[in-house]
PyMOL Python script that loads the backbone (N, CA, C, O; Angstrom):
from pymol import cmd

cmd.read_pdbstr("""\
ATOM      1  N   UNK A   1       0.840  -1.182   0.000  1.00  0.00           N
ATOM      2  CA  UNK A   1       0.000   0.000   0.000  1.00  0.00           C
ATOM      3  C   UNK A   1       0.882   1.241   0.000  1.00  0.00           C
ATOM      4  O   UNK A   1       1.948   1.380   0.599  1.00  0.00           O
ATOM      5  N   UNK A   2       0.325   2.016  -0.685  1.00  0.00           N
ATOM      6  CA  UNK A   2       1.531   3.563  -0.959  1.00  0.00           C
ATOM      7  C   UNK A   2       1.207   4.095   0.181  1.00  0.00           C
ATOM      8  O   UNK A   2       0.196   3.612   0.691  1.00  0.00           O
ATOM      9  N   UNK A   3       1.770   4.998   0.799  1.00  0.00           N
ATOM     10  CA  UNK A   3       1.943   5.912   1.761  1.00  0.00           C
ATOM     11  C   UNK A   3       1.851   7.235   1.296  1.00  0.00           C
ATOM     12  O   UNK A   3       1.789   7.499   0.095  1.00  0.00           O
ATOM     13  N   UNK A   4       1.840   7.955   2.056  1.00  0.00           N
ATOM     14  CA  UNK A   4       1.978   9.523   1.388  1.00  0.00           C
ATOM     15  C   UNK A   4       2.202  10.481   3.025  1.00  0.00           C
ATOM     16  O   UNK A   4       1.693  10.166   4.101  1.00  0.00           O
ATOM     17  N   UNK A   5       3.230  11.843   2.719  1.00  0.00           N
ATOM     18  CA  UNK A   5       3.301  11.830   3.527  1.00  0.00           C
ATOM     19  C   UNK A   5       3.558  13.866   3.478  1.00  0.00           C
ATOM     20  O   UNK A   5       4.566  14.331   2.947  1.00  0.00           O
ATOM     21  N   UNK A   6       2.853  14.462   3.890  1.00  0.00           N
ATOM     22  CA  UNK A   6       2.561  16.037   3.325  1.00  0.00           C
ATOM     23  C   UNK A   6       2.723  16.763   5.056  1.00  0.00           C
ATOM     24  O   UNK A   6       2.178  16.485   6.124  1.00  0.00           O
ATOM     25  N   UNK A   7       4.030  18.071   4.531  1.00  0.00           N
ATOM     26  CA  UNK A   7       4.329  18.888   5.735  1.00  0.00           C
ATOM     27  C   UNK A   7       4.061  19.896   5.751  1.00  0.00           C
ATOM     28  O   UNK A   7       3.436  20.056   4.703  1.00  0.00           O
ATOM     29  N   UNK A   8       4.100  20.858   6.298  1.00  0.00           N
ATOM     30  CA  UNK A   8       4.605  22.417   6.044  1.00  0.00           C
ATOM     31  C   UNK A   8       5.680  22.636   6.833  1.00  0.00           C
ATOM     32  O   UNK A   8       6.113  21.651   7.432  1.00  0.00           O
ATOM     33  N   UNK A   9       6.151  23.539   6.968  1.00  0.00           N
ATOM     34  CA  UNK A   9       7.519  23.877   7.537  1.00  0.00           C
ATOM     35  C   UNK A   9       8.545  25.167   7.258  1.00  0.00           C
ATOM     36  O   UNK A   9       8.753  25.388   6.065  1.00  0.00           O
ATOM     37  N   UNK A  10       8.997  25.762   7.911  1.00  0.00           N
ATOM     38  CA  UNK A  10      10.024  27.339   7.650  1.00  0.00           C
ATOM     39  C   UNK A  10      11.053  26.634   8.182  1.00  0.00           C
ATOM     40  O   UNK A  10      11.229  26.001   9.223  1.00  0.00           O
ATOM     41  N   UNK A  11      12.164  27.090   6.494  1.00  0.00           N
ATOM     42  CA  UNK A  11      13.261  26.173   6.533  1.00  0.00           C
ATOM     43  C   UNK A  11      14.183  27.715   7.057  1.00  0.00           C
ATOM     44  O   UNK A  11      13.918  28.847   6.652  1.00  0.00           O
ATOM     45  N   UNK A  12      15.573  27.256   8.296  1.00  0.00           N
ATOM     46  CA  UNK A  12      16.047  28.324   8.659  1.00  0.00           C
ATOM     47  C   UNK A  12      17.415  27.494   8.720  1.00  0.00           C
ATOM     48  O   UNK A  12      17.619  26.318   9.023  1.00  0.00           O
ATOM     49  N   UNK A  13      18.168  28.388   8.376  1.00  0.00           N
ATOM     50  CA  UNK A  13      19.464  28.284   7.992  1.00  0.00           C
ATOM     51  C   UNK A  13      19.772  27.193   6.761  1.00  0.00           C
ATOM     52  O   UNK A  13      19.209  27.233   5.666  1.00  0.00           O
ATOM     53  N   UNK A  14      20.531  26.454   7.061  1.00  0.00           N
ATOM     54  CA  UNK A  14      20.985  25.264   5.762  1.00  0.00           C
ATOM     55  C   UNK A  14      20.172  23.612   6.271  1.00  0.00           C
ATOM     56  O   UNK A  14      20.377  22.589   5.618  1.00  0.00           O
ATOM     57  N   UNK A  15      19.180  23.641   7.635  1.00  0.00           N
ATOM     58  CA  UNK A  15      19.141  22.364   7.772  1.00  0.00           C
ATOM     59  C   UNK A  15      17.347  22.093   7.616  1.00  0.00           C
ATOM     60  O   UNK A  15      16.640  23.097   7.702  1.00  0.00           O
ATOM     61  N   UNK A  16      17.027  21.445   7.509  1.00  0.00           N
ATOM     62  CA  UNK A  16      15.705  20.806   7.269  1.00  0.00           C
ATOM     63  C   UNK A  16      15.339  19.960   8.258  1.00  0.00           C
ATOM     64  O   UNK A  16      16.048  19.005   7.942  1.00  0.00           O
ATOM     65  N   UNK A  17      14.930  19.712   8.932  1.00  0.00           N
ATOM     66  CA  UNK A  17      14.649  18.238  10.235  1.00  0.00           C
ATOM     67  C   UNK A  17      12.909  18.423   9.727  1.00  0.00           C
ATOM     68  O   UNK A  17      12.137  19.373   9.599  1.00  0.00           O
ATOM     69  N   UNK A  18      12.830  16.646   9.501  1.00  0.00           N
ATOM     70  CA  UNK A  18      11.622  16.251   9.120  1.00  0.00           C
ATOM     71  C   UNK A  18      11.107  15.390   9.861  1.00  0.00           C
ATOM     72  O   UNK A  18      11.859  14.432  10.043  1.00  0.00           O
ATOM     73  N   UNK A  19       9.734  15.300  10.580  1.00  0.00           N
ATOM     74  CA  UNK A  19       9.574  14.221  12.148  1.00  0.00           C
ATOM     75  C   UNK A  19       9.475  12.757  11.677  1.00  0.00           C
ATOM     76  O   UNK A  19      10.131  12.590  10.649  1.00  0.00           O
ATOM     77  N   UNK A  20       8.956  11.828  12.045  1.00  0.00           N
ATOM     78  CA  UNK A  20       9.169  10.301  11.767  1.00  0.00           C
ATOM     79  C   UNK A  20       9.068   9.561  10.420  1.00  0.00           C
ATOM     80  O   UNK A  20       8.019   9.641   9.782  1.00  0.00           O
ATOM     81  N   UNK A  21       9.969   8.941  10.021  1.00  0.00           N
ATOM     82  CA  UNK A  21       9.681   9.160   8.516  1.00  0.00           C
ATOM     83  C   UNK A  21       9.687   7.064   8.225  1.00  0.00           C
ATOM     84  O   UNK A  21       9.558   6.306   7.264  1.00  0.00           O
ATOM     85  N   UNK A  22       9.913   6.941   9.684  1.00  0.00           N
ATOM     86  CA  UNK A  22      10.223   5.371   9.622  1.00  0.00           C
ATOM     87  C   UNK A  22       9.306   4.727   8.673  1.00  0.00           C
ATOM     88  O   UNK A  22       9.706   3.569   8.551  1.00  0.00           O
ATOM     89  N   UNK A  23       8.383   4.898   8.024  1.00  0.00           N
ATOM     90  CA  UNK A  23       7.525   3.996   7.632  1.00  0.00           C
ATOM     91  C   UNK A  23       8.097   4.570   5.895  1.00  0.00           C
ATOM     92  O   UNK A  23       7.519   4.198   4.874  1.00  0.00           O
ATOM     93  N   UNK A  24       9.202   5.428   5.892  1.00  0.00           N
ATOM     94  CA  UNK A  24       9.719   5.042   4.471  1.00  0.00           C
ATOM     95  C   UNK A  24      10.661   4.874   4.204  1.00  0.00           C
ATOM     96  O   UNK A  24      11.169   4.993   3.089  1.00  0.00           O
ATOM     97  N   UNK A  25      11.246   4.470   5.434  1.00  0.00           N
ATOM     98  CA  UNK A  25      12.874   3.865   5.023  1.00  0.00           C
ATOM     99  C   UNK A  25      13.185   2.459   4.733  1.00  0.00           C
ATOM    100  O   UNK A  25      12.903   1.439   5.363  1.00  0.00           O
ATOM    101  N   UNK A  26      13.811   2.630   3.670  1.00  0.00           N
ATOM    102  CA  UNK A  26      14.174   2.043   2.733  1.00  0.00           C
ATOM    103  C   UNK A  26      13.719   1.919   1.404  1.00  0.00           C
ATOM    104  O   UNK A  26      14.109   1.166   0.511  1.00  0.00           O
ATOM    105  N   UNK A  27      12.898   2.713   1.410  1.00  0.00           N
ATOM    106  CA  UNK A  27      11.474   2.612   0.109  1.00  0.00           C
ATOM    107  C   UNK A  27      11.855   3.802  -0.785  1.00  0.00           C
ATOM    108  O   UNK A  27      12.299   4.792  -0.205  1.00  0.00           O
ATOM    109  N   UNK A  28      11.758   3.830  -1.905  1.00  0.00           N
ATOM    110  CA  UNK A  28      11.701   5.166  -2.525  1.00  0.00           C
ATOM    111  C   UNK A  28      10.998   6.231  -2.560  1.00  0.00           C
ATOM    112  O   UNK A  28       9.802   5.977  -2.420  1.00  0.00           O
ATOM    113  N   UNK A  29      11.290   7.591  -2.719  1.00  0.00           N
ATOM    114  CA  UNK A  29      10.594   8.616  -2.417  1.00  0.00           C
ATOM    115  C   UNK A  29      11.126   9.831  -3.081  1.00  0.00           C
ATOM    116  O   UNK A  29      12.298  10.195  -3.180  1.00  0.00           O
ATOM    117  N   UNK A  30       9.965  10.428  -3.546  1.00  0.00           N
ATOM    118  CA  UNK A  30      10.054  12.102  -4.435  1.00  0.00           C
ATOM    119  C   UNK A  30       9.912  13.141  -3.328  1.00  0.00           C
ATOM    120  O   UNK A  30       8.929  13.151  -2.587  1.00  0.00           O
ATOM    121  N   UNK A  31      10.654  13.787  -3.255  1.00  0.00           N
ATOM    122  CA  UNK A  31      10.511  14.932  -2.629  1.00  0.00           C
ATOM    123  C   UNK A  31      10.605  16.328  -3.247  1.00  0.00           C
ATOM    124  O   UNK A  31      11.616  16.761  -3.800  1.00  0.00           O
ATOM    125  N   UNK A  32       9.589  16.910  -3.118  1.00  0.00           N
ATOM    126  CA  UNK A  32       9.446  18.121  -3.945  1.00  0.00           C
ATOM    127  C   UNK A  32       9.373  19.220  -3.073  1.00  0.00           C
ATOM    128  O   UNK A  32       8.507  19.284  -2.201  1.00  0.00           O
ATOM    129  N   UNK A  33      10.493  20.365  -3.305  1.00  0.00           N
ATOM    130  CA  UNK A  33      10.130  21.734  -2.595  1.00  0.00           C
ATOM    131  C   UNK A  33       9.929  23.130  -2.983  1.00  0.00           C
ATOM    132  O   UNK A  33      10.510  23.777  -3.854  1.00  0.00           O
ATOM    133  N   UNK A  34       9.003  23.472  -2.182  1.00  0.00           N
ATOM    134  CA  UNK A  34       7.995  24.715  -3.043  1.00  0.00           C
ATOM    135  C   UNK A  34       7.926  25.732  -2.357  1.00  0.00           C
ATOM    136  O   UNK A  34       7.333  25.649  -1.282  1.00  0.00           O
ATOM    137  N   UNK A  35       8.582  27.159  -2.821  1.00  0.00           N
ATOM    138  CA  UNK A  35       8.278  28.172  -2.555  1.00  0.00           C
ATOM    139  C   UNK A  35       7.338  28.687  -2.226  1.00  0.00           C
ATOM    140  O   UNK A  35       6.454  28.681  -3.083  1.00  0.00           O
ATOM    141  N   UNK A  36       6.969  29.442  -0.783  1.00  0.00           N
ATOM    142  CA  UNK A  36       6.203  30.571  -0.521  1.00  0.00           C
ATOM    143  C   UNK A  36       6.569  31.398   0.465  1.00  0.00           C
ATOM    144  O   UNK A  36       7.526  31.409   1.240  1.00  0.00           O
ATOM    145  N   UNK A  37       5.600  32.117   0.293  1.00  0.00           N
ATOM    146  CA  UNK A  37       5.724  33.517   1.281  1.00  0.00           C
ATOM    147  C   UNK A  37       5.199  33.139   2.928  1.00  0.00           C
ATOM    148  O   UNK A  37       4.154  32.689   3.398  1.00  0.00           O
ATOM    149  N   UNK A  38       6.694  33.642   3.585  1.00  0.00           N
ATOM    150  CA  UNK A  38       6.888  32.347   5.030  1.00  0.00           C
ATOM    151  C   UNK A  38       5.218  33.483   5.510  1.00  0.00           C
ATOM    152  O   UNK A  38       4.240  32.744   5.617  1.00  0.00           O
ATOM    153  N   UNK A  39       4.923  34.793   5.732  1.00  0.00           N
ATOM    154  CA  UNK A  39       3.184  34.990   6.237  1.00  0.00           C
ATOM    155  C   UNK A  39       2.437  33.985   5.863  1.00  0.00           C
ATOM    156  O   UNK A  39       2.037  33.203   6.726  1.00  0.00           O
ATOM    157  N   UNK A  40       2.086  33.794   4.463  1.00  0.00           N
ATOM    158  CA  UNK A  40       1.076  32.968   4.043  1.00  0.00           C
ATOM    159  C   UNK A  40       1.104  31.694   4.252  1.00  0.00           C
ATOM    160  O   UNK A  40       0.095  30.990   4.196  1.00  0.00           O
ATOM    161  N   UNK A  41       2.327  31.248   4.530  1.00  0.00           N
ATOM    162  CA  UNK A  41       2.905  29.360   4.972  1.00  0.00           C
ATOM    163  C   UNK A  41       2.275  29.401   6.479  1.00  0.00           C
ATOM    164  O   UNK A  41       1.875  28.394   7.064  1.00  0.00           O
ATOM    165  N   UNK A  42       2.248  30.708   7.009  1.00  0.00           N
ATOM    166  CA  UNK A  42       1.708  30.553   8.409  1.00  0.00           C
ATOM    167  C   UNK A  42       0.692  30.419   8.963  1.00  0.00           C
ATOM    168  O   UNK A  42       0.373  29.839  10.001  1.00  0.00           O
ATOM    169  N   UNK A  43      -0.174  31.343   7.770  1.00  0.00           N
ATOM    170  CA  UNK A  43      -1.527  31.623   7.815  1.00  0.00           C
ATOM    171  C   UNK A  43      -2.292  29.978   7.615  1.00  0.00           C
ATOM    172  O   UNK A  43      -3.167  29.416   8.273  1.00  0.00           O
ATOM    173  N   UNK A  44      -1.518  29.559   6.420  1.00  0.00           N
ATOM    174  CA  UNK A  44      -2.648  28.612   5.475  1.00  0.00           C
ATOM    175  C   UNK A  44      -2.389  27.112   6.943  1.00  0.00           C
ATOM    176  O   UNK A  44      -3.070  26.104   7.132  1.00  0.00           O
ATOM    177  N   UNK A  45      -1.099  27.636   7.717  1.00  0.00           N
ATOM    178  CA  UNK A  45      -0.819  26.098   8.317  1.00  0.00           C
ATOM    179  C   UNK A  45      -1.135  26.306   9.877  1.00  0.00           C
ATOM    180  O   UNK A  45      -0.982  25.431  10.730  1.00  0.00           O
ATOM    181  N   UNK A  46      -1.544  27.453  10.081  1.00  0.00           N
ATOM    182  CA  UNK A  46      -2.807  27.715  11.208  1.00  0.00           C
ATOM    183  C   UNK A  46      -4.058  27.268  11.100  1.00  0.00           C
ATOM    184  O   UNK A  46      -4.752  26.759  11.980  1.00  0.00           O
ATOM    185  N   UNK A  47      -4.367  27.523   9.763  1.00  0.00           N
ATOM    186  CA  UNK A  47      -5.960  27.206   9.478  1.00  0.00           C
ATOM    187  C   UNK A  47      -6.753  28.533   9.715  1.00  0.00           C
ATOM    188  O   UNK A  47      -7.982  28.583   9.758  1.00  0.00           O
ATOM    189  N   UNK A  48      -5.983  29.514   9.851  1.00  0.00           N
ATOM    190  CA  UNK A  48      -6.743  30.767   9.871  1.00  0.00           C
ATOM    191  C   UNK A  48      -6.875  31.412   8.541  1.00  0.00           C
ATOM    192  O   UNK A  48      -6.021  31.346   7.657  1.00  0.00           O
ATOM    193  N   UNK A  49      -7.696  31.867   8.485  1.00  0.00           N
ATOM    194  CA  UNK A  49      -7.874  32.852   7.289  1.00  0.00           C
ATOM    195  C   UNK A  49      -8.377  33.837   7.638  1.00  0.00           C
ATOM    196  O   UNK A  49      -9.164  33.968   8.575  1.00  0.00           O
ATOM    197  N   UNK A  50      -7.755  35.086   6.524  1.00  0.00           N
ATOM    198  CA  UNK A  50      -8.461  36.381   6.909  1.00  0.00           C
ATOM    199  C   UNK A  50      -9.365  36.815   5.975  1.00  0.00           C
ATOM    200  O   UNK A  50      -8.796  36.955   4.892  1.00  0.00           O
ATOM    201  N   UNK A  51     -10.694  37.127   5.923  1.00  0.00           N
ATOM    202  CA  UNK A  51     -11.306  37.649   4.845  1.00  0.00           C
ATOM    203  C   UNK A  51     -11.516  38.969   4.657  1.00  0.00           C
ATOM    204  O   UNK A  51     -11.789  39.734   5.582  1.00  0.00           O
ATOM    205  N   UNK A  52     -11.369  39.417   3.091  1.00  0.00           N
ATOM    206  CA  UNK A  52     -10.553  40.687   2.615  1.00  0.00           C
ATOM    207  C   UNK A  52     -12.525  41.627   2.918  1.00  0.00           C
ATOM    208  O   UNK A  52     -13.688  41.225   2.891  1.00  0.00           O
ATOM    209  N   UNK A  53     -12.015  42.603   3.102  1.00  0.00           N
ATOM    210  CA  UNK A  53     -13.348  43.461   3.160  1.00  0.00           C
ATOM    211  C   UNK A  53     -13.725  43.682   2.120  1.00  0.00           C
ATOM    212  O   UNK A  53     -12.884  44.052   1.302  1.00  0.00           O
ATOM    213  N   UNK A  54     -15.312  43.541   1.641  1.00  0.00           N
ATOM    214  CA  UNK A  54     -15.348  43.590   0.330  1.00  0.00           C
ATOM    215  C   UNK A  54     -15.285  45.518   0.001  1.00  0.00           C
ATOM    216  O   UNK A  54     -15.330  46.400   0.859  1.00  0.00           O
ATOM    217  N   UNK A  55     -15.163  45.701  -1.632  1.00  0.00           N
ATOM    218  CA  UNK A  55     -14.788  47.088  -1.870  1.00  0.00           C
ATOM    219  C   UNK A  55     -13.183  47.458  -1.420  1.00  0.00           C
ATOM    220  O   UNK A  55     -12.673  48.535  -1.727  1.00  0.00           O
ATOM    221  N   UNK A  56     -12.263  46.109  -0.428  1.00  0.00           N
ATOM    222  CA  UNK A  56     -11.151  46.994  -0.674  1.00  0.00           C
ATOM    223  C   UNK A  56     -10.410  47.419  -1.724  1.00  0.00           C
ATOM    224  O   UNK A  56      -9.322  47.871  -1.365  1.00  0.00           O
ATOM    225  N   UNK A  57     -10.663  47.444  -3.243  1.00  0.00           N
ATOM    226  CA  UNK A  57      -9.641  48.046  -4.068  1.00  0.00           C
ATOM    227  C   UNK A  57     -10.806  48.772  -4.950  1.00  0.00           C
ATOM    228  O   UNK A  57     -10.684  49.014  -6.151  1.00  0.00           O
ATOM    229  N   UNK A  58     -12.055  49.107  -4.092  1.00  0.00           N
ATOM    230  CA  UNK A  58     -12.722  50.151  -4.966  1.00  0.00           C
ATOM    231  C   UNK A  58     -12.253  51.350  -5.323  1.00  0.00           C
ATOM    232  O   UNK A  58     -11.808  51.920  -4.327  1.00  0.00           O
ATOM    233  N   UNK A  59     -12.105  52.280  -6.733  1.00  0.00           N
ATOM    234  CA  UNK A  59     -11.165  52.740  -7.480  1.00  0.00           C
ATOM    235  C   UNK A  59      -9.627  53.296  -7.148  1.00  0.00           C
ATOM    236  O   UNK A  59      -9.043  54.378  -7.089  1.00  0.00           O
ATOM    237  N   UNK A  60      -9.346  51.925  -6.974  1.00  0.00           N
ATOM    238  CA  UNK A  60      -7.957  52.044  -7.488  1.00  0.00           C
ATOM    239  C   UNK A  60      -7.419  51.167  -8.410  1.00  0.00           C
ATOM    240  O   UNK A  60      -6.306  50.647  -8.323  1.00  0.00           O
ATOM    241  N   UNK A  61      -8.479  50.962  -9.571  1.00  0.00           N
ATOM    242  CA  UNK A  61      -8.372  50.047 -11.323  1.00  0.00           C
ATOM    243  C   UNK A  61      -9.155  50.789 -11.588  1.00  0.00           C
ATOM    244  O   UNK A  61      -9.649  51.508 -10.719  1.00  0.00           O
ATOM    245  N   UNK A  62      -9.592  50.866 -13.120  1.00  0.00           N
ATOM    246  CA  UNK A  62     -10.744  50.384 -14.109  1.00  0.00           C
ATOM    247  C   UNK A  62     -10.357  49.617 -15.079  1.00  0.00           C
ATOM    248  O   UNK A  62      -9.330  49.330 -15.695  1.00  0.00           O
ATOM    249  N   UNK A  63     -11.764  49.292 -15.037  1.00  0.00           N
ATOM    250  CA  UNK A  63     -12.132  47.677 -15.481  1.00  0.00           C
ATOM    251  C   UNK A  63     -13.283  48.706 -16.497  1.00  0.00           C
ATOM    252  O   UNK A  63     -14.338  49.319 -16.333  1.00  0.00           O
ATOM    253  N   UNK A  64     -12.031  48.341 -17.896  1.00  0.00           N
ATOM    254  CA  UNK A  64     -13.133  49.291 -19.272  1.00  0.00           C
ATOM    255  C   UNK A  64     -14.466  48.157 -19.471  1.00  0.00           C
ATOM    256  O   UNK A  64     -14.446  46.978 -19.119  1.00  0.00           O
ATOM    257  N   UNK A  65     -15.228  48.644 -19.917  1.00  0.00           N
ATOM    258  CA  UNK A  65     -16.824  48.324 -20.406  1.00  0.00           C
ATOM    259  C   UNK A  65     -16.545  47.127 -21.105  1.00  0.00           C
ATOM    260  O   UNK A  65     -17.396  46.243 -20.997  1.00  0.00           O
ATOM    261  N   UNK A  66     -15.335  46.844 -21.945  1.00  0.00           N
ATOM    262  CA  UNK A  66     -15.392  45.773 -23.220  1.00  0.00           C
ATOM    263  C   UNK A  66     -14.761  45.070 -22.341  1.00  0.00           C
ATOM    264  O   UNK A  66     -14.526  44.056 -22.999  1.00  0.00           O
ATOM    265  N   UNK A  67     -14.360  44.909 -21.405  1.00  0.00           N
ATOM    266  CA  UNK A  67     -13.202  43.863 -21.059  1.00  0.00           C
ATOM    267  C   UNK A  67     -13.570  42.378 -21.277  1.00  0.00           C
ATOM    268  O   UNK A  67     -12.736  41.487 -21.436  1.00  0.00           O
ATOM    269  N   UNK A  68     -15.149  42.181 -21.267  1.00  0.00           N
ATOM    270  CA  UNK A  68     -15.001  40.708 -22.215  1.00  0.00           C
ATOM    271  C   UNK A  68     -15.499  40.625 -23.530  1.00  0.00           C
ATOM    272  O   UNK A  68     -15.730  39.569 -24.120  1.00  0.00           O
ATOM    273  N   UNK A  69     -15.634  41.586 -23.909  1.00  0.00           N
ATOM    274  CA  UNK A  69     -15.728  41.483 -25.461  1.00  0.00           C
ATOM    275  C   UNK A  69     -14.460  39.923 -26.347  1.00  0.00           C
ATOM    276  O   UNK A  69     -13.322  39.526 -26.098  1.00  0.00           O
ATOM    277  N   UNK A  70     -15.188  39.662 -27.044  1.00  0.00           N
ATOM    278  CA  UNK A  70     -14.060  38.747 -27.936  1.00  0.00           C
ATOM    279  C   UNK A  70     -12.954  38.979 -27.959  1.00  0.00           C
ATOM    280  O   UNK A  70     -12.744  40.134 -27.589  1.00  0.00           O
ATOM    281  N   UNK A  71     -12.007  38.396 -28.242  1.00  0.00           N
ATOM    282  CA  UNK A  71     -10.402  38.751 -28.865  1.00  0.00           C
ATOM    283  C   UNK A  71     -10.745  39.163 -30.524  1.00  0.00           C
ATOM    284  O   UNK A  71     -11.876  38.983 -30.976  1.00  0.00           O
ATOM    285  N   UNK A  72      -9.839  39.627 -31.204  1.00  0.00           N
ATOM    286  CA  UNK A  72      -9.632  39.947 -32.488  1.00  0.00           C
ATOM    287  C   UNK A  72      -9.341  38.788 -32.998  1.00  0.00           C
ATOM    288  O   UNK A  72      -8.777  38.227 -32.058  1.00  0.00           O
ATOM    289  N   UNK A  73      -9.359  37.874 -34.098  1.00  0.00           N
ATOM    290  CA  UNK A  73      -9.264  36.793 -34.840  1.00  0.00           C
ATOM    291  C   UNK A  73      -7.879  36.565 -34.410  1.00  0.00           C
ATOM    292  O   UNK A  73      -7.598  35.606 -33.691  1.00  0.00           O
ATOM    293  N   UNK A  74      -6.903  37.504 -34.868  1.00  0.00           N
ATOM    294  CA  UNK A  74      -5.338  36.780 -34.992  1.00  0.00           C
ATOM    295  C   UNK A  74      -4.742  36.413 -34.043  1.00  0.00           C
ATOM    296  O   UNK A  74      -3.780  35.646 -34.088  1.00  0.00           O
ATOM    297  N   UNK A  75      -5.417  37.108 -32.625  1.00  0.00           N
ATOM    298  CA  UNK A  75      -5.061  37.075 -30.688  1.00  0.00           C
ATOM    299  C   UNK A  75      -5.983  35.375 -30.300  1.00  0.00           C
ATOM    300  O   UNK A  75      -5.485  34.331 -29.878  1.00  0.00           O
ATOM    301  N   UNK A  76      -7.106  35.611 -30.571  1.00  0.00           N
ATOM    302  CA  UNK A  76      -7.477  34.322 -30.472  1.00  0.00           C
ATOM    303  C   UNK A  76      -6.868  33.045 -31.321  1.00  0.00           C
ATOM    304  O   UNK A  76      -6.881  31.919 -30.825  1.00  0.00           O
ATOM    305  N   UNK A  77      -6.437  33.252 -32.383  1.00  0.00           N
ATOM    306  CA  UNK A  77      -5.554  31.888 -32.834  1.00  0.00           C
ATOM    307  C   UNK A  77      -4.574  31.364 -32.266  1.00  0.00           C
ATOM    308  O   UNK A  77      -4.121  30.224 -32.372  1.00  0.00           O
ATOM    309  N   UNK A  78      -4.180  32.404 -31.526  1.00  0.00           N
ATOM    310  CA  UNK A  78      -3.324  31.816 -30.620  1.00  0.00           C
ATOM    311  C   UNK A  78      -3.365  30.698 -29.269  1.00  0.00           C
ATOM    312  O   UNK A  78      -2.775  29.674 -28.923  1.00  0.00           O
ATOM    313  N   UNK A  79      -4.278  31.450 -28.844  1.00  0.00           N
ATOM    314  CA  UNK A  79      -5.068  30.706 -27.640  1.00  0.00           C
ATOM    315  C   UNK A  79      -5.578  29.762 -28.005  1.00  0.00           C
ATOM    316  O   UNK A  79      -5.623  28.799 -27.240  1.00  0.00           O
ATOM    317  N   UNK A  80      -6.162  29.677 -29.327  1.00  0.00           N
ATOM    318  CA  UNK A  80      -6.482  28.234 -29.851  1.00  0.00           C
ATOM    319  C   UNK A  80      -5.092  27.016 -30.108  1.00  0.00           C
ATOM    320  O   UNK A  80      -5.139  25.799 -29.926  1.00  0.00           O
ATOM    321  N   UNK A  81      -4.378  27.529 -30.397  1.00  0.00           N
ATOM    322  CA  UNK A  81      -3.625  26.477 -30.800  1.00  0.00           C
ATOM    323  C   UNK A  81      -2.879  26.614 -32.091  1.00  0.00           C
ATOM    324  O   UNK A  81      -1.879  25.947 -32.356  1.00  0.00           O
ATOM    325  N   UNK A  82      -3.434  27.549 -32.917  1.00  0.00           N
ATOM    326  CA  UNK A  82      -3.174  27.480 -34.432  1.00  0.00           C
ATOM    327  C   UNK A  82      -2.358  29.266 -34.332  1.00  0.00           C
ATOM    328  O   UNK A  82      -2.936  30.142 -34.977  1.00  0.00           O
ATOM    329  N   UNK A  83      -1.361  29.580 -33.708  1.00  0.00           N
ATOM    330  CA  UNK A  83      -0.423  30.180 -33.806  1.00  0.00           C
ATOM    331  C   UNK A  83       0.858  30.271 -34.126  1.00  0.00           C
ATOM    332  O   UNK A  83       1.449  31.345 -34.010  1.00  0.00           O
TER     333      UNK A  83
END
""", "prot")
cmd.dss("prot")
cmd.show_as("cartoon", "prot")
cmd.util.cbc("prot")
cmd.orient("prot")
């Protein structure tokens, strides 16, 4: 049966310490590591979230009238595939 085995963690200085891993030693294993922003690694691995007030970025954009209008034929061929 596969195992699987998912952390979070703030890596400080050059060392990594990962807690019991006995149930994959000797076995093979991918380890993949992924950038983020150490606030948001904190936030998401609290389980807290903050919710944004709505209207906070009321005008400071516009968002023109056409903005979903079609693409032009030659912009959309692209996105299709045939570019």
């Amino acid at each position: 049966m596969a195992q699987a085995l998912k952390f979070h963690t703030v890596v400080s200085g050059k060392t990594l310490t990962i807690g019991n891993l006995d149930a994959f030693e000797g076995k093979r294993v991918e380890v993949i590591v992924m950038e983020e922003d150490v606030q948001r690694a904190a936030v998401s691995a609290s389980g807290a979230t903050r919710r944004r007030p709505l209207g906070l970025y009321r005008g400071r954009f516009v968002v023109s009238d056409d903005f979903d209008a079609p693409l032009p034929e030659d912009v959309q061929r692209y996105f299709d595939g045939d570019g």
